[in-house]
C-alpha positions as CSV (number, residue, x, y, z in Angstrom):
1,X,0.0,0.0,0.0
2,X,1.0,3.4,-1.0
3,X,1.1,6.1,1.9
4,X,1.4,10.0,1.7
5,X,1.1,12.2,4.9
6,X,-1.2,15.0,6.1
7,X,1.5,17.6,5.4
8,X,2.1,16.2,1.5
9,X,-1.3,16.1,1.4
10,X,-2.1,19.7,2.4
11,X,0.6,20.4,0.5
12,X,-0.4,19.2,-2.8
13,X,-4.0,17.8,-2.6
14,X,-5.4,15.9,-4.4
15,X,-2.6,15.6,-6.9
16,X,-1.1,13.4,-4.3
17,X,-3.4,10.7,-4.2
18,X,-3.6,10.8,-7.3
19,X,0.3,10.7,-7.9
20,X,0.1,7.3,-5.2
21,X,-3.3,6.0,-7.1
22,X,-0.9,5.6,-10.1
23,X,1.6,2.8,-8.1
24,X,-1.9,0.7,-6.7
25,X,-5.2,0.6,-5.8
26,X,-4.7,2.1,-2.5
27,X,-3.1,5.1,-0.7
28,X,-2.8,5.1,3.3
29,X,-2.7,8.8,4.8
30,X,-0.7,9.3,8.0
31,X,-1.2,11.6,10.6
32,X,1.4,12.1,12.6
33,X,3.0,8.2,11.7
34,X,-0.4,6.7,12.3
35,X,-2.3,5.4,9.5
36,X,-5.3,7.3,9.8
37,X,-7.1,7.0,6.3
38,X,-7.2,4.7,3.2
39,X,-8.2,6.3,-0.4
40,X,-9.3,4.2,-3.4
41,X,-10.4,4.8,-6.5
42,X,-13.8,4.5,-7.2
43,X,-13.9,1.4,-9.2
44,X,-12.0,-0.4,-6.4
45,X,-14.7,1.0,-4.2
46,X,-17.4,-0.2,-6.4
47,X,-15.8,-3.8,-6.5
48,X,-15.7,-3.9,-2.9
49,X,-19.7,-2.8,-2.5
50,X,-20.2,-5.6,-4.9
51,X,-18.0,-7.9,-2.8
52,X,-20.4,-7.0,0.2
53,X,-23.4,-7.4,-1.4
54,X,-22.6,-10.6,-2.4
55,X,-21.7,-11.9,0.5
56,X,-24.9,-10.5,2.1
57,X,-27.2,-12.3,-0.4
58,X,-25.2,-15.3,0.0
59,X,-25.4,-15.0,3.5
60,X,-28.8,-14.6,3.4
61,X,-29.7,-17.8,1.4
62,X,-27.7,-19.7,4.0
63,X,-30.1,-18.5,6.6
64,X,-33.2,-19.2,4.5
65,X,-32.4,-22.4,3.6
66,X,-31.1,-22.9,7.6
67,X,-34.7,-21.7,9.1
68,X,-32.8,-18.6,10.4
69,X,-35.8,-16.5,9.7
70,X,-39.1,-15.1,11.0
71,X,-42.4,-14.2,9.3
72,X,-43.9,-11.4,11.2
73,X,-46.0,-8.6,10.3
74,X,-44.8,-4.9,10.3
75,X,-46.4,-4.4,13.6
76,X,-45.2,-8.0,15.1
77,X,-41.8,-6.8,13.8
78,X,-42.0,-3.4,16.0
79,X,-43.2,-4.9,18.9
80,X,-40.7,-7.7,18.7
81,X,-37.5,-5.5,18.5
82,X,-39.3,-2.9,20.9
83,X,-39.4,-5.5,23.5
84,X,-35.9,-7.0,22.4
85,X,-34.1,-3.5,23.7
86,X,-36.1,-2.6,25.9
87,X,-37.8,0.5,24.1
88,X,-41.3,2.1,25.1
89,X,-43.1,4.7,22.8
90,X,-44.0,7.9,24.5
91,X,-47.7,9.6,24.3
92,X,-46.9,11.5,20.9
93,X,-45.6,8.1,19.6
94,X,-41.7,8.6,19.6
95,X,-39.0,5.9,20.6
């Protein structure tokens, strides 16, 4: 992975990243010798949602097809995860 600093960054913007971008798909920022940030390009970033999306559907199928589920209506729903942390509604109907 690629890293820049704050200070070459405030320095020279967004050129910078974009000077990094050209050697990978990633850039670390530092602050102070901690990485603090990561910068991708927005196709890498798009991959990755995809990546995540998959895995959610994927994940859950697997649950479906385990029995992990619940058929509820809307207002079973509310009630259920009302009473699962505890939450009350007040007189004007707010959490």
């Amino acid at each position: 992975m690629n890293t820049i600093n704050a200070n070459e960054l405030k320095t020279r913007g967004v050129t910078a990243i974009e000077s990094a971008l050209l050697k990978g798909s990633d850039v670390a920022i530092t602050v102070r010798g901690k990485t603090r940030f990561v910068v991708v390009n927005v196709d890498y970033f798009q991959q990755l949602r995809e990546c995540e999306l998959e895995k959610a559907v994927r994940e859950s199928k697997e649950d479906i097809a385990a029995g992990r589920f619940v058929v509820e209506t809307a207002a079973q729903h509310k009630e259920r995860i009302m009473a699962k942390y505890g939450l009350q509604l007040s007189d004007n109907g707010a959490v």
